[in-house]
Backbone as CSV, one residue per row, in Angstrom:
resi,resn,N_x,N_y,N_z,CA_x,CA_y,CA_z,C_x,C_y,C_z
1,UNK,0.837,-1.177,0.000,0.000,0.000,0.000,0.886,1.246,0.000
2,UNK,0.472,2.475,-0.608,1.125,3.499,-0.915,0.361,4.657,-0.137
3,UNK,0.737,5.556,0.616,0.640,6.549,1.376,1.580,8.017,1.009
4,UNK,0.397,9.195,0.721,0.561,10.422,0.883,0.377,10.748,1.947
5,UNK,1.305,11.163,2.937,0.984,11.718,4.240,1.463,13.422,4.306
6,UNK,0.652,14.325,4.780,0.985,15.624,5.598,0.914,15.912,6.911
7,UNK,2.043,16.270,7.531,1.689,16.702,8.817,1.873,18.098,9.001
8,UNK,1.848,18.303,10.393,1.858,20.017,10.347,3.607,20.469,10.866
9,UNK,4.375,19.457,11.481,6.025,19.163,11.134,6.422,17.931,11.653
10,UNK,7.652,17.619,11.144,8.634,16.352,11.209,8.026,15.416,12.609
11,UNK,8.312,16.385,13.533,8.008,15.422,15.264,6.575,14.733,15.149
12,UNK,5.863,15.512,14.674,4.082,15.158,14.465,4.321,13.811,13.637
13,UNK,4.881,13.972,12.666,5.049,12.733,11.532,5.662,11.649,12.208
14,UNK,6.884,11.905,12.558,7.721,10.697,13.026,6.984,9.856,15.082
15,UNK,6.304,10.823,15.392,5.344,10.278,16.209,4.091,9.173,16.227
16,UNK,3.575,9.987,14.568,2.439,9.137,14.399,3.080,8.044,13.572
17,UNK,4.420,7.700,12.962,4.959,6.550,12.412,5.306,5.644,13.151
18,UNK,5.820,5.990,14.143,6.345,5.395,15.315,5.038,4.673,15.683
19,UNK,3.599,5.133,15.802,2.652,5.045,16.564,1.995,3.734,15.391
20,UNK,2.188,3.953,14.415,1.382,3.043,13.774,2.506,1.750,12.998
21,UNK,3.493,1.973,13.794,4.363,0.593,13.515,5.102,0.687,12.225
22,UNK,5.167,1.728,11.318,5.771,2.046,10.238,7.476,2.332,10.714
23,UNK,8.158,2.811,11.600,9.144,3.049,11.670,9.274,2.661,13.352
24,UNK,10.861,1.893,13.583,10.867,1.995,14.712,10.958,2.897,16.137
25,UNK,9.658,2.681,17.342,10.279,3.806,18.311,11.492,4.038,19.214
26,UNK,11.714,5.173,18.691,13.360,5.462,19.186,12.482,7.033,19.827
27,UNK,12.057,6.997,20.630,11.925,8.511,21.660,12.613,8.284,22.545
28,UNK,13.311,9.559,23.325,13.998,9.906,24.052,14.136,11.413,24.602
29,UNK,14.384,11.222,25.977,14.686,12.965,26.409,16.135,13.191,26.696
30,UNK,16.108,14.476,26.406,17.931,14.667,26.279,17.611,15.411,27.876
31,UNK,18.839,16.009,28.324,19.185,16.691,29.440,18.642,17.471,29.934
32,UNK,17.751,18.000,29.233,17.092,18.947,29.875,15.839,18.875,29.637
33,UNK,15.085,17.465,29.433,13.495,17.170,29.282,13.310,17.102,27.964
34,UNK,13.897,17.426,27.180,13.196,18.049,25.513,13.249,16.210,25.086
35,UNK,12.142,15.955,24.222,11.467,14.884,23.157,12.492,14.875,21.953
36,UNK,13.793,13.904,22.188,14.323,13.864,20.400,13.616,12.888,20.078
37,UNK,13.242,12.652,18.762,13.283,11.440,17.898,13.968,11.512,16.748
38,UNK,14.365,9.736,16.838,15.086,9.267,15.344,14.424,9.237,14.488
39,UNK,14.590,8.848,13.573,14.299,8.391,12.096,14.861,7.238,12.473
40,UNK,14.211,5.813,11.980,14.973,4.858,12.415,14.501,3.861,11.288
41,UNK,15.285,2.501,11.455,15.008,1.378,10.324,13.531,1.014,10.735
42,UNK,13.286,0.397,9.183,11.830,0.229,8.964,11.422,-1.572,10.370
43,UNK,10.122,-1.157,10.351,9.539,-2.598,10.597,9.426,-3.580,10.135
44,UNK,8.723,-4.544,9.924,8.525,-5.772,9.439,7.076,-5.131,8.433
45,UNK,6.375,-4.738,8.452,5.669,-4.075,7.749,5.972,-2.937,6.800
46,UNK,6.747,-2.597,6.922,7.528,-1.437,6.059,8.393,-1.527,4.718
47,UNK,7.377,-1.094,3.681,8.839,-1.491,2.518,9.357,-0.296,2.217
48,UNK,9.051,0.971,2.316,9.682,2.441,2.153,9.251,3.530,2.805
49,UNK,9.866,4.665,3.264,9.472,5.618,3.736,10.824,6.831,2.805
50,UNK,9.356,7.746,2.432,10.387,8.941,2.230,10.078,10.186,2.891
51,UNK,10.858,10.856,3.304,10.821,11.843,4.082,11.197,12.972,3.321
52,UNK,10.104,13.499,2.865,10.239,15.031,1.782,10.248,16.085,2.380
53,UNK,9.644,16.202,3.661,9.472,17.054,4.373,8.813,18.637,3.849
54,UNK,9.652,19.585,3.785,8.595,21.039,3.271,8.798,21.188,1.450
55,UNK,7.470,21.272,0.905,7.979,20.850,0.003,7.486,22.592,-0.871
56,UNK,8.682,22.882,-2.118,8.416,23.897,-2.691,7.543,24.718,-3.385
57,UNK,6.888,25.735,-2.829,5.816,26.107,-3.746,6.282,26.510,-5.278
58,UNK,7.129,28.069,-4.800,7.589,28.642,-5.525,8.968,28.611,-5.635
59,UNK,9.605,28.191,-6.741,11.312,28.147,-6.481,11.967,29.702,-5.862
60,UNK,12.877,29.536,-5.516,13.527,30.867,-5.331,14.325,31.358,-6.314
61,UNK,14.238,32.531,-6.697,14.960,33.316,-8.155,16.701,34.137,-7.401
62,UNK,17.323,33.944,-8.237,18.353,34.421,-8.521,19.333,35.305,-9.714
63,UNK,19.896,36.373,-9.325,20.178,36.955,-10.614,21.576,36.463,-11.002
64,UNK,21.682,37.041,-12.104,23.323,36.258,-12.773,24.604,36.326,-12.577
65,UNK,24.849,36.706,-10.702,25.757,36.724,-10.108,25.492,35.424,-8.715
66,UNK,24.194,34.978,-8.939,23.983,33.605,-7.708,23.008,34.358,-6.752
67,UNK,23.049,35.390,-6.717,22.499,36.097,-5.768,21.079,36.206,-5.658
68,UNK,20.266,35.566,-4.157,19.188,35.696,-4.409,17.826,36.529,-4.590
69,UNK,17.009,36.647,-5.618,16.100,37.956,-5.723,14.626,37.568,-4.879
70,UNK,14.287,36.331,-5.198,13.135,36.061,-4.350,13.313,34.921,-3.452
71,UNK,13.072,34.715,-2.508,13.079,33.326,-1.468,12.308,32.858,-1.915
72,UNK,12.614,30.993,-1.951,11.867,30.465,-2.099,10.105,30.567,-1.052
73,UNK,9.412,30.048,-1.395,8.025,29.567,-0.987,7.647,28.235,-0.732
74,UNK,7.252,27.982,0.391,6.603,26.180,0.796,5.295,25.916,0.853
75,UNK,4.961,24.873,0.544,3.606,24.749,0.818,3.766,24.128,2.275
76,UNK,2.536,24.093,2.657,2.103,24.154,4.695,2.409,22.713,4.602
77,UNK,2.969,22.424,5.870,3.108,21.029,6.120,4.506,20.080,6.178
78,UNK,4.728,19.192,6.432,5.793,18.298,6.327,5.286,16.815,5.648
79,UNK,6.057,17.083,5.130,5.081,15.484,3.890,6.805,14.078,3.842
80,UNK,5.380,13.137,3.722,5.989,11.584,3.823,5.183,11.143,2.619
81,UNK,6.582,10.394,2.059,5.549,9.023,1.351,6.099,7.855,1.980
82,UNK,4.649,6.574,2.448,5.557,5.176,2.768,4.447,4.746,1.665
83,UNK,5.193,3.409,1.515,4.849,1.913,1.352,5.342,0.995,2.496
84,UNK,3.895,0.183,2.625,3.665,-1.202,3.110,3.422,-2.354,2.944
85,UNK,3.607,-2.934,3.451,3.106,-4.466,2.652,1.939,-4.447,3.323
86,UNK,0.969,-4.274,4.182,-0.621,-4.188,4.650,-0.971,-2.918,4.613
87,UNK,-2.167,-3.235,4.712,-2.711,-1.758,4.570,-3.058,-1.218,6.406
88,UNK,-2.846,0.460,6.599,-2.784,0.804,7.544,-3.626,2.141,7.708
89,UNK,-4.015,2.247,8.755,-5.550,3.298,8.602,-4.776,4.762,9.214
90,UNK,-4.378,5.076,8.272,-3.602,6.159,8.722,-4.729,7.656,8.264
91,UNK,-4.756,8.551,8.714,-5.264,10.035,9.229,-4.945,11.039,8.046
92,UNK,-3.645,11.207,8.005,-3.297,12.208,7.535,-3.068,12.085,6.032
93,UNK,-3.701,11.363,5.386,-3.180,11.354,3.630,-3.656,12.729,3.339
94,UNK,-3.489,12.583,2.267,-3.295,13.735,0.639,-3.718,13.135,-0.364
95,UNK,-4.414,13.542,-1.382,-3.880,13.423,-2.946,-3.448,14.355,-3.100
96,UNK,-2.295,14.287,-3.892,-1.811,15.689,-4.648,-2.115,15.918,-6.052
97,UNK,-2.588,16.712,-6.531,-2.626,16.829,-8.290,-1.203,16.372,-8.927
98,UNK,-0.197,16.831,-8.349,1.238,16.866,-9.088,2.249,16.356,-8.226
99,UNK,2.217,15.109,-7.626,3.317,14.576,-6.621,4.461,14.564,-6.971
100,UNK,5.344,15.126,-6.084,7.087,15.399,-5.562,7.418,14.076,-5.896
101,UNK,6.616,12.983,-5.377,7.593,12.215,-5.129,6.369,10.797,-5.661
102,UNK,6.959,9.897,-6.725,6.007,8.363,-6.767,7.395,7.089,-6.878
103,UNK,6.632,6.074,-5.866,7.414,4.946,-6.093,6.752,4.431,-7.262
104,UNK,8.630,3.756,-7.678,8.695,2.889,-9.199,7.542,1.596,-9.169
């Protein structure tokens, strides 16, 4: 099964992956209380995960010395694609009209 996912950033995503058995949980608090998480190897259910994260609205322009004239633009969100070998009732899909990213 193939999954468009958006979240609203990375920690949100890699929480609810963790949560639904797609990636392994690796949470942890560092020294001073704060929540890291890994990115970690897949499950037994897992045949890919990509992590696109913010993805470009508008490119950013430059003039003919490198120099930049407009910053780029993102669209809202932090975006994943997985594949699974079962199917999984996940929340947060998408269709996109024009996807970043399709497995072969």
């Amino acid at each position: 099964m193939e999954y468009k996912l958006k979240y609203k950033e990375e920690k949100e995503a890699l929480l609810d992956l963790m949560d639904k058995g797609i990636i392994e949980d690796r949470k942890y608090e560092d020294e001073n209380g704060k929540l890291i998480l890994k990115r970690t190897p897949y499950t037994d259910i897992t045949e890919a995960v990509v992590y696109l994260g913010k993805l470009v609205d508008e490119p950013a322009t430059f003039d003919e010395n490198g120099e930049v004239l407009t910053e780029a633009t993102y669209l809202n969100g932090w975006h994943v694609d997985v594949m699974t070998k079962k199917e999984i009732k996940l929340d947060n899909t998408v269709e996109p009209k024009t996807p970043t990213h399709k497995f072969a």
